[in-house]
py3Dmol code that shows the C-alpha trace and the ligand (Angstrom):
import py3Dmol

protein = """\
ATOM      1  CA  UNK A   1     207.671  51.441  68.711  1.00  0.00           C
ATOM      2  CA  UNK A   2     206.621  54.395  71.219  1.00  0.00           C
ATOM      3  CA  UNK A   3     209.625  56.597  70.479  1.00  0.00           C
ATOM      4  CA  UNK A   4     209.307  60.016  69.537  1.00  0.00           C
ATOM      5  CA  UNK A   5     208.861  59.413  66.195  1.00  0.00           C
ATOM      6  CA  UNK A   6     206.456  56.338  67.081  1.00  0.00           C
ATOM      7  CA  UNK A   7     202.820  56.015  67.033  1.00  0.00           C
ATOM      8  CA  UNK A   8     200.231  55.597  70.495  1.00  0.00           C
ATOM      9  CA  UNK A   9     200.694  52.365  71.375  1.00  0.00           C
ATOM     10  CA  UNK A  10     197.957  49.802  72.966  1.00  0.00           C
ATOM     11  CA  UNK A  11     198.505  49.884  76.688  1.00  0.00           C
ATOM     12  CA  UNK A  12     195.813  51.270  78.816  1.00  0.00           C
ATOM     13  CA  UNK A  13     195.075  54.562  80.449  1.00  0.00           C
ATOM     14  CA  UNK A  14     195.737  55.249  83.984  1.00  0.00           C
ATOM     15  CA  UNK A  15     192.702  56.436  85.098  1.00  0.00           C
ATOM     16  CA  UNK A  16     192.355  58.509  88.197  1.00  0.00           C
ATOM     17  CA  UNK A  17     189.881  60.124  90.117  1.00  0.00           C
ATOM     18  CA  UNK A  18     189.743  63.842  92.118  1.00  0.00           C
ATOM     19  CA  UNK A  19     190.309  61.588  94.996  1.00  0.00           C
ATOM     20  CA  UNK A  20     192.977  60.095  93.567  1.00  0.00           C
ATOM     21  CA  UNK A  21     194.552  63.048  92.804  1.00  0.00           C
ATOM     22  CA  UNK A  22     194.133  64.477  96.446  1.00  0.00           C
ATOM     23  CA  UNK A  23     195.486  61.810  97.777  1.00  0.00           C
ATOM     24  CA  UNK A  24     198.266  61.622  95.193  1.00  0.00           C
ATOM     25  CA  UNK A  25     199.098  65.226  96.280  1.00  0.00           C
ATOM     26  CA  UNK A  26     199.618  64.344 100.265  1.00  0.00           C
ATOM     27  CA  UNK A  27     201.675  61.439  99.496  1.00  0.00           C
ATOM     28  CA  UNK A  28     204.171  63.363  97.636  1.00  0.00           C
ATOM     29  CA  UNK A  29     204.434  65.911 100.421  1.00  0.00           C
ATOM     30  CA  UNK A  30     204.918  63.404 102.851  1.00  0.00           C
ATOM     31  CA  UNK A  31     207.203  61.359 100.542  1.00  0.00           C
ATOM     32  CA  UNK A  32     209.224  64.719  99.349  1.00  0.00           C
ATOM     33  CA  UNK A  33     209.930  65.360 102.896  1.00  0.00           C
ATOM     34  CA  UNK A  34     211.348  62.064 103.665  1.00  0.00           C
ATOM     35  CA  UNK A  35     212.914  61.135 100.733  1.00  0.00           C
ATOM     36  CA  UNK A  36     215.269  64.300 100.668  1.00  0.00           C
ATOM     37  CA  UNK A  37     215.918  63.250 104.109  1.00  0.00           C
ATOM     38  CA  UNK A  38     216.929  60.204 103.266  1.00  0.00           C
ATOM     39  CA  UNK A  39     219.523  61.261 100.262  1.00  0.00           C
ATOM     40  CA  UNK A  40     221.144  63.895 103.068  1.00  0.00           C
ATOM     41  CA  UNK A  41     221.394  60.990 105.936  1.00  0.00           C
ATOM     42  CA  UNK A  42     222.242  58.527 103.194  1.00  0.00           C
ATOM     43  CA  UNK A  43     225.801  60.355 103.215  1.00  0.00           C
ATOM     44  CA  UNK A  44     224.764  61.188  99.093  1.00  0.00           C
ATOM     45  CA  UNK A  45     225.691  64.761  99.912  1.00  0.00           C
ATOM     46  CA  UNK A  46     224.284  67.428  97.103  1.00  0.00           C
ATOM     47  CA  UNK A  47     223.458  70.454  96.422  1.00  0.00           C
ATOM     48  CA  UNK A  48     220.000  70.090  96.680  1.00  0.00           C
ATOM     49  CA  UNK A  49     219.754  68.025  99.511  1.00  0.00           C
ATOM     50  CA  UNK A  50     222.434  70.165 101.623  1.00  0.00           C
ATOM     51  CA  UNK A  51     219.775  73.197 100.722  1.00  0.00           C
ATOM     52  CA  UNK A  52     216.539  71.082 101.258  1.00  0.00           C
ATOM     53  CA  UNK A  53     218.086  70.296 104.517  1.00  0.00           C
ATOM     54  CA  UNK A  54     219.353  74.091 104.989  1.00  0.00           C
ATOM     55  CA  UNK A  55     216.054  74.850 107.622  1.00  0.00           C
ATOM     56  CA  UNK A  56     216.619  71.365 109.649  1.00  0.00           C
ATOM     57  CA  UNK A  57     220.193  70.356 110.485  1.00  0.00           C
ATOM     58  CA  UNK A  58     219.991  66.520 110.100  1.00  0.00           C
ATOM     59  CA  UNK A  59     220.847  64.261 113.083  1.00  0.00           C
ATOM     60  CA  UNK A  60     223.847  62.064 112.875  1.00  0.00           C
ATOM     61  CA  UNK A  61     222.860  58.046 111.655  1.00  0.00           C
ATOM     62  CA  UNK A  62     223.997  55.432 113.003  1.00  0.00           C
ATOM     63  CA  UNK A  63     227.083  54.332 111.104  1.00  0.00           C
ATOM     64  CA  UNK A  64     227.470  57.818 109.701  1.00  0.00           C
ATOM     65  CA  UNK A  65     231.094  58.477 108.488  1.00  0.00           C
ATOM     66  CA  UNK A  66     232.760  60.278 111.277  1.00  0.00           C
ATOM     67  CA  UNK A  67     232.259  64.117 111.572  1.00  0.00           C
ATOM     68  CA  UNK A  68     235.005  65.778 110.217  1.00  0.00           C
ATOM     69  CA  UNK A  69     234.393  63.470 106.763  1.00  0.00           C
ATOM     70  CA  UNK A  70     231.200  64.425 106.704  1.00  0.00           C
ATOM     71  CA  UNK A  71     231.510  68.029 107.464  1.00  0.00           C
ATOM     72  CA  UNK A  72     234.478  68.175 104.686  1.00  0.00           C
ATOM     73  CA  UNK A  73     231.615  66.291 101.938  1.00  0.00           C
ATOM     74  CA  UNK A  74     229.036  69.701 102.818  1.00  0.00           C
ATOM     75  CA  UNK A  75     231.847  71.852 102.976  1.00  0.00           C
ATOM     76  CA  UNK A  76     233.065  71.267  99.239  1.00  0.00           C
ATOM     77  CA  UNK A  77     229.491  70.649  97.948  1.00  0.00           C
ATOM     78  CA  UNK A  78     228.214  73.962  96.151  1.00  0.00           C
ATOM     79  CA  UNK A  79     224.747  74.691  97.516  1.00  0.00           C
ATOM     80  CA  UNK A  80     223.473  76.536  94.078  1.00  0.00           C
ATOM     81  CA  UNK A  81     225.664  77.186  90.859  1.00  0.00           C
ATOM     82  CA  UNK A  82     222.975  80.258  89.929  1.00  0.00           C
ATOM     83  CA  UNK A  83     223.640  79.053  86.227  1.00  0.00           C
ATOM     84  CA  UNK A  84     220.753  78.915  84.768  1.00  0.00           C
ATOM     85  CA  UNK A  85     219.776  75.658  83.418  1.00  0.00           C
ATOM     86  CA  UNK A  86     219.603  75.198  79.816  1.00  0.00           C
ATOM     87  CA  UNK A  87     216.696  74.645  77.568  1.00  0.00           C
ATOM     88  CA  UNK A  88     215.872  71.974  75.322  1.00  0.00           C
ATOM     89  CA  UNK A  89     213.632  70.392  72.708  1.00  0.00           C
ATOM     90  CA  UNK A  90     210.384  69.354  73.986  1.00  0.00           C
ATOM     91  CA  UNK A  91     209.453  66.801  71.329  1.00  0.00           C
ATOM     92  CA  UNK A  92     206.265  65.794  70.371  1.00  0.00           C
ATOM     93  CA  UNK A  93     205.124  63.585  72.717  1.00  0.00           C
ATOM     94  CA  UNK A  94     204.288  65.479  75.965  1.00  0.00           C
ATOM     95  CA  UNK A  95     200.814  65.124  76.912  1.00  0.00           C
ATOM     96  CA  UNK A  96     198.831  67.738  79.041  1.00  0.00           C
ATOM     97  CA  UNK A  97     197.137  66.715  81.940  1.00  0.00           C
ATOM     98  CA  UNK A  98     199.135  63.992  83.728  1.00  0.00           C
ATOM     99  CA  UNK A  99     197.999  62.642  86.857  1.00  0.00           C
ATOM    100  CA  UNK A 100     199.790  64.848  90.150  1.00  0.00           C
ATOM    101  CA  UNK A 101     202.042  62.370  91.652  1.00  0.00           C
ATOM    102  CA  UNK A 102     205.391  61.365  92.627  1.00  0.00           C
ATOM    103  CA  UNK A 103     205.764  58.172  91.416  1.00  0.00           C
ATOM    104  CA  UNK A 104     204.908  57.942  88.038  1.00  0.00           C
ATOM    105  CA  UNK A 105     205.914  53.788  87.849  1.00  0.00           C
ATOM    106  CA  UNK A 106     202.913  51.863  86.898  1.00  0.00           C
ATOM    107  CA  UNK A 107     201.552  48.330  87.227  1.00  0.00           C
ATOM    108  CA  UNK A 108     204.104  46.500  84.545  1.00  0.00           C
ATOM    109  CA  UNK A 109     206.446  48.537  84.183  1.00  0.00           C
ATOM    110  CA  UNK A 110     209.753  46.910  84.754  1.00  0.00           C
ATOM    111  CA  UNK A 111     213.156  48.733  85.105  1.00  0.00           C
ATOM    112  CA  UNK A 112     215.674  49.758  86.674  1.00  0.00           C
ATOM    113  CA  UNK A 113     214.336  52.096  89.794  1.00  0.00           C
ATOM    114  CA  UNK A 114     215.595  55.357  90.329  1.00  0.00           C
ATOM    115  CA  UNK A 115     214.570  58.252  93.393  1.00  0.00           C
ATOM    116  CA  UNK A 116     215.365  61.570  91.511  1.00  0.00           C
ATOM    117  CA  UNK A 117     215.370  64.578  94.158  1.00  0.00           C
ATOM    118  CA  UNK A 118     216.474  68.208  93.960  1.00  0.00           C
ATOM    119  CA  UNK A 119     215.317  71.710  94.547  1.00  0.00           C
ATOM    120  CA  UNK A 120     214.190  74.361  92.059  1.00  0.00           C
ATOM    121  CA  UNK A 121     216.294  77.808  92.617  1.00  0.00           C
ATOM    122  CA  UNK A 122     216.091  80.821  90.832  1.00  0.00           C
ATOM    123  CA  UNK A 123     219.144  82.243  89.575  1.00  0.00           C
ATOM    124  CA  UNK A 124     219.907  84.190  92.803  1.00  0.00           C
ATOM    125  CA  UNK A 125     219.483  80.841  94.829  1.00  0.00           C
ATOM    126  CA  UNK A 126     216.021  81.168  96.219  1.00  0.00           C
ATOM    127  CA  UNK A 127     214.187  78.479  96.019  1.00  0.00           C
ATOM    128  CA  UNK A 128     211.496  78.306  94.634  1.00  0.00           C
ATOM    129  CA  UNK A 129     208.404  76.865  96.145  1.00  0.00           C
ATOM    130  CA  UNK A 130     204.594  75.809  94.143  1.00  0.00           C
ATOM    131  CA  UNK A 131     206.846  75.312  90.979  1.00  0.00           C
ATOM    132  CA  UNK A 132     204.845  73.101  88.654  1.00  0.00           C
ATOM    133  CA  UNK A 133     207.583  70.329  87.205  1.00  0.00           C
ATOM    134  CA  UNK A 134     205.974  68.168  84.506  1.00  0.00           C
ATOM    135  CA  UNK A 135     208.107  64.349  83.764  1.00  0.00           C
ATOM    136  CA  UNK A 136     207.493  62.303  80.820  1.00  0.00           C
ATOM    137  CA  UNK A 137     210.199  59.831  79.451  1.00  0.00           C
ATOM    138  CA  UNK A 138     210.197  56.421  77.713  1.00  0.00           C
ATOM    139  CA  UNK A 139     210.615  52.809  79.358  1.00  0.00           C
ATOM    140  CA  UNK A 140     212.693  49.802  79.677  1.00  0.00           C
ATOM    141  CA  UNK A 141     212.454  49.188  76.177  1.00  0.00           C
ATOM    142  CA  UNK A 142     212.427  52.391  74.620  1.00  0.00           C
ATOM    143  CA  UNK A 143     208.575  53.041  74.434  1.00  0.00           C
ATOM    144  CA  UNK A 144     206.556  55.957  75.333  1.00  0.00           C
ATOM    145  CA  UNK A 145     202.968  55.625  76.877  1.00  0.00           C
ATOM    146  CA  UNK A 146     200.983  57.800  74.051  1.00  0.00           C
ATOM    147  CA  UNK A 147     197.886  56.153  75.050  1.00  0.00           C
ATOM    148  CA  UNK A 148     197.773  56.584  78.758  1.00  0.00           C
ATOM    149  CA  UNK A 149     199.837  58.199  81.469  1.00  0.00           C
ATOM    150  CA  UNK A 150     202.435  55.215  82.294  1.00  0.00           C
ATOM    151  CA  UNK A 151     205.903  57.207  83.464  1.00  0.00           C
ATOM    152  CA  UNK A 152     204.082  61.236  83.643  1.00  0.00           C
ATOM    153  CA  UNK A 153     203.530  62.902  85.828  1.00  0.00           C
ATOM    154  CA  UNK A 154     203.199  66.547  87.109  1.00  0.00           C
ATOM    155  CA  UNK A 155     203.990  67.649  90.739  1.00  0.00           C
ATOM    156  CA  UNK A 156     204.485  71.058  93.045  1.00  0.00           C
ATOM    157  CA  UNK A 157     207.754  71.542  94.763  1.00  0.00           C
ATOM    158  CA  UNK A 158     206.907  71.979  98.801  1.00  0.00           C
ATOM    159  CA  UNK A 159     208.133  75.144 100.549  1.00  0.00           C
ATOM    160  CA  UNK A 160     211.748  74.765 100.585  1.00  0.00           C
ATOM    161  CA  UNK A 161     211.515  74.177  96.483  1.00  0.00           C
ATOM    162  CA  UNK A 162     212.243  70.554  96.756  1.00  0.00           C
ATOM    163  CA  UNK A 163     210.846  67.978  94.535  1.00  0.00           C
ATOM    164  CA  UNK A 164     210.905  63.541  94.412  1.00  0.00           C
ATOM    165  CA  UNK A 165     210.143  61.926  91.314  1.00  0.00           C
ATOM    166  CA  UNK A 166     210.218  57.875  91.435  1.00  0.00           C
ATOM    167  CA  UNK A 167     210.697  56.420  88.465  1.00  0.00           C
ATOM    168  CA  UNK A 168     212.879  53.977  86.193  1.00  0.00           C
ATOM    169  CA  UNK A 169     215.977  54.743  84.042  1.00  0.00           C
ATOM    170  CA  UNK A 170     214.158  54.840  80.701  1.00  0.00           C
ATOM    171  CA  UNK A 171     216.460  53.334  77.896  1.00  0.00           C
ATOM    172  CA  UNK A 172     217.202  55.237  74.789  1.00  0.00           C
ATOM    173  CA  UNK A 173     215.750  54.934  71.105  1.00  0.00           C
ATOM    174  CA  UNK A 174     216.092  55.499  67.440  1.00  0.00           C
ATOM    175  CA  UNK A 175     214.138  58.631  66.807  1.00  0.00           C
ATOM    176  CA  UNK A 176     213.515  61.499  64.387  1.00  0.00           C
ATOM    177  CA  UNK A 177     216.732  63.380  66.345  1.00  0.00           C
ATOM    178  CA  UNK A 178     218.991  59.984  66.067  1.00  0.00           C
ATOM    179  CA  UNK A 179     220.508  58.450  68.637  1.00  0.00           C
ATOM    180  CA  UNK A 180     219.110  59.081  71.606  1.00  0.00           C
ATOM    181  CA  UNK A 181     220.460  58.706  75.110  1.00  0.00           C
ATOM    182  CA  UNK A 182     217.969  57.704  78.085  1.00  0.00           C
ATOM    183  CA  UNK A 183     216.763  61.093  79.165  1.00  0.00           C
ATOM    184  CA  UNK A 184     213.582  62.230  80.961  1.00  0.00           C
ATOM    185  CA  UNK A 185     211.939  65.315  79.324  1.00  0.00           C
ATOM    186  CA  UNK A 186     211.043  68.097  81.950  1.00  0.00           C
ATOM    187  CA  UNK A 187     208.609  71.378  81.717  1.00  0.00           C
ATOM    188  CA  UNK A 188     209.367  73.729  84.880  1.00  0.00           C
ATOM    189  CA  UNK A 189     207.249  76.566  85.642  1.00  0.00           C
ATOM    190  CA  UNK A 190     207.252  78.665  88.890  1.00  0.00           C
ATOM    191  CA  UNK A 191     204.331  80.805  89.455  1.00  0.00           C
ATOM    192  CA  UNK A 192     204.514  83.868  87.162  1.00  0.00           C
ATOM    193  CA  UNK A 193     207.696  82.700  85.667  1.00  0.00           C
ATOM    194  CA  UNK A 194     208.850  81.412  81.871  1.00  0.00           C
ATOM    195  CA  UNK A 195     208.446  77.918  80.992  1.00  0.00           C
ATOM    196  CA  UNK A 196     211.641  76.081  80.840  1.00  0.00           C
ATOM    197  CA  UNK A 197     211.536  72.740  79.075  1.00  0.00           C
ATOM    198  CA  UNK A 198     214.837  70.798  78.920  1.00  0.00           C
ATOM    199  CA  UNK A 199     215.444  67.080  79.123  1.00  0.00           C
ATOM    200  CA  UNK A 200     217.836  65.043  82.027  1.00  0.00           C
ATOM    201  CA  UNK A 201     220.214  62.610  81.285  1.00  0.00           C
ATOM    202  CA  UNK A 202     222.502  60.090  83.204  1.00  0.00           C
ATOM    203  CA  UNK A 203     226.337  59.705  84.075  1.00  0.00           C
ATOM    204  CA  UNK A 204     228.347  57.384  81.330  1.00  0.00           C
ATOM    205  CA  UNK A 205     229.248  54.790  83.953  1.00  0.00           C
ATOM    206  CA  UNK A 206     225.311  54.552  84.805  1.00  0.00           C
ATOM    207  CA  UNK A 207     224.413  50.740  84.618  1.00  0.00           C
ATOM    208  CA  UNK A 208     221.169  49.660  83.215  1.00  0.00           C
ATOM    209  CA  UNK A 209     219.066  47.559  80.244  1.00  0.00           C
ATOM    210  CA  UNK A 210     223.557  46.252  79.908  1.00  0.00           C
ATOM    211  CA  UNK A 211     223.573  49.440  77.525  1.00  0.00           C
ATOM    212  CA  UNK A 212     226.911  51.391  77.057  1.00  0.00           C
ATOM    213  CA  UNK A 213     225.883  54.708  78.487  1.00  0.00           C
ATOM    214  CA  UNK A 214     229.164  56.465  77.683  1.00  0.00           C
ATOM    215  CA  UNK A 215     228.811  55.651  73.922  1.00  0.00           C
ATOM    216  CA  UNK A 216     224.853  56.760  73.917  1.00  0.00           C
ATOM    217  CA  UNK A 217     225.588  59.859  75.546  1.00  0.00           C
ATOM    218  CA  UNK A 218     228.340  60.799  73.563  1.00  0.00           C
ATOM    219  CA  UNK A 219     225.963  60.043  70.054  1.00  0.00           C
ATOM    220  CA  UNK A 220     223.152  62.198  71.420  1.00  0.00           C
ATOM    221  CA  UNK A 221     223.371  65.700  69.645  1.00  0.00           C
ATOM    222  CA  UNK A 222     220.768  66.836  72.190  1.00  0.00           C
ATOM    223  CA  UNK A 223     222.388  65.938  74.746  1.00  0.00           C
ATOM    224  CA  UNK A 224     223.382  68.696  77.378  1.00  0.00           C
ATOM    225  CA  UNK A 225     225.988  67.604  79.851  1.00  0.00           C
ATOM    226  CA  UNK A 226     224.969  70.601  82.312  1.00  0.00           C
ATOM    227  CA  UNK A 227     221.953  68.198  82.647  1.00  0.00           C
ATOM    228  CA  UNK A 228     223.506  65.164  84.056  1.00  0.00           C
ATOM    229  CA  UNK A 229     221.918  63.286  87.226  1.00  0.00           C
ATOM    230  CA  UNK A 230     224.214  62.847  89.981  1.00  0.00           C
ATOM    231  CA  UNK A 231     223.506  59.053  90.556  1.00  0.00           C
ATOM    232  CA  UNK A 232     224.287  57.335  94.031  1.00  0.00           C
ATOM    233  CA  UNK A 233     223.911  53.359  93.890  1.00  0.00           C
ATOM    234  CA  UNK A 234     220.830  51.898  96.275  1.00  0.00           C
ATOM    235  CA  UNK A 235     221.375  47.836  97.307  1.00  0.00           C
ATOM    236  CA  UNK A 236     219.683  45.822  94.524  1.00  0.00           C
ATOM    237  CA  UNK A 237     220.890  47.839  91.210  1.00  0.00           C
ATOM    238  CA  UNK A 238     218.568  51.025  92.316  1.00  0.00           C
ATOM    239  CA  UNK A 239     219.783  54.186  92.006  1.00  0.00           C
ATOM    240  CA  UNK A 240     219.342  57.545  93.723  1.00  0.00           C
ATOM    241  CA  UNK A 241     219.703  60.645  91.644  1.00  0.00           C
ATOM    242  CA  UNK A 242     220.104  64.451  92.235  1.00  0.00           C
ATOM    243  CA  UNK A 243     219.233  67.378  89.890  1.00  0.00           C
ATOM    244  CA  UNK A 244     218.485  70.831  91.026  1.00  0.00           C
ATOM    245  CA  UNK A 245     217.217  73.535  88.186  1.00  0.00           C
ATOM    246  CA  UNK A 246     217.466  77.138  88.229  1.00  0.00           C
ATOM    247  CA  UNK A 247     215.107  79.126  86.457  1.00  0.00           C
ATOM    248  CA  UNK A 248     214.569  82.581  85.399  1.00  0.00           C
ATOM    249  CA  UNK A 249     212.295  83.808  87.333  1.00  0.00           C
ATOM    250  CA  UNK A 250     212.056  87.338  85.213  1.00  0.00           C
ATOM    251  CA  UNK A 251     210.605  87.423  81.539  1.00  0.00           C
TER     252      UNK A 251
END
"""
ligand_1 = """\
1
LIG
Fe 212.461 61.591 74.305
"""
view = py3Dmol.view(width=600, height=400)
view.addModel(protein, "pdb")
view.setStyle({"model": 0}, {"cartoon": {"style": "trace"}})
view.addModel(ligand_1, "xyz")
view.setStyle({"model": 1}, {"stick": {}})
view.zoomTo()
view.show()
């Protein structure tokens, strides 16, 4: 139970204090900063960490494929499509009021971890910094957290746009739309700007939960393939992930 058709289930409420919250805030900075970093010197090449990186040419690693390899991988990687990205369902199970953070994985919560970075553009390919991104999504087994705040989370992209959300691969569910494949459900908002809502979802040869991701993806009648993760594997069965949105930015 906890899908979107499900009712509040009995696990507790995160709670969190202004403090908290402050402190929740300066982490993600710092951890925004880095963790882009670490998808660009990772040799994950994408869009929105070749932008994110635009202002501060990355040094070469150690072990780095040699130069011309990587400079071909940039080369053929398109910084911003412009398309706007497309708008889904919201379903009824955001809540308002999340806790500001980057990591929204809480104490018990087992899965299958996933860094998802990326930059919000407009559709010129500005990016967009202050943009409010809420995430919500279900777990390992399907559940939502109606009673608490266990995998939301709202956070501010820095001032080159970019965001990091830590989090698991939630699995999909039975609900009042069908099928569903794992997705994470997104609000975007940049200051002054329309509200786009629209939900992620993952490659078909993602691995997790042993579920056939091809098959889910393909029964989801929601599902948007414009809004596919780029996935890089991490050692231990983590993944890191890549989405950038563009928004309108005019009503
Ligand atoms: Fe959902």
């Amino acid at each position: 139970m906890g899908n979107d058709e499900a009712q509040p289930d009995a696990r507790g409420a995160v709670n969190r204090t202004d403090s908290d919250r402050r402190n929740s805030r300066r982490a993600f900075l710092r951890t925004t900063s880095a963790g882009v970093t670490s998808v660009a010197l990772a040799g994950t090449v994408t869009a929105s960490a070749a932008s994110a990186q635009q202002a501060a040419p990355a040094a070469a690693p150690q072990g780095a494929p040699p130069a011309s390899a990587a400079a071909l991988a940039w080369a053929v990687t398109p910084a911003c499509s412009g398309q706007e990205t497309p708008d889904s369902i919201e379903g009824p199970l955001f809540k308002p009021a999340s806790p500001e953070r980057g990591d929204v994985v809480t104490p018990g919560t087992q899965g299958v971890r996933i860094d998802l970075a990326g930059v919000v553009y407009d559709t010129a390919c500005t990016p967009l910094p202050d943009t409010l991104i809420e995430f919500w999504q279900c777990d390992q087994n399907g559940d939502y957290d109606t009673s608490g705040f266990g995998l939301r989370g709202h956070q501010y992209t820095n001032n080159r746009g970019a965001f990091l959300l830590r989090t698991i691969i939630p699995r999909d569910y039975w609900g009042r739309w069908g099928q569903r494949a794992p997705h994470i459900h997104t609000r975007v908002q940049a200051p002054g700007s329309p509200l786009l809502v629209t939900q992620l979802y993952f490659p078909d040869d993602t691995k997790a939960y042993g579920r056939d991701f091809a098959a889910l993806n393909a029964a989801d009648r929601l599902l948007n393939r414009a809004c596919t993760i780029a996935l890089t594997t991490r050692p231990g069965g983590a993944y890191s992930g890549t989405f950038d949105f563009v928004l309108k930015t005019t009503s």
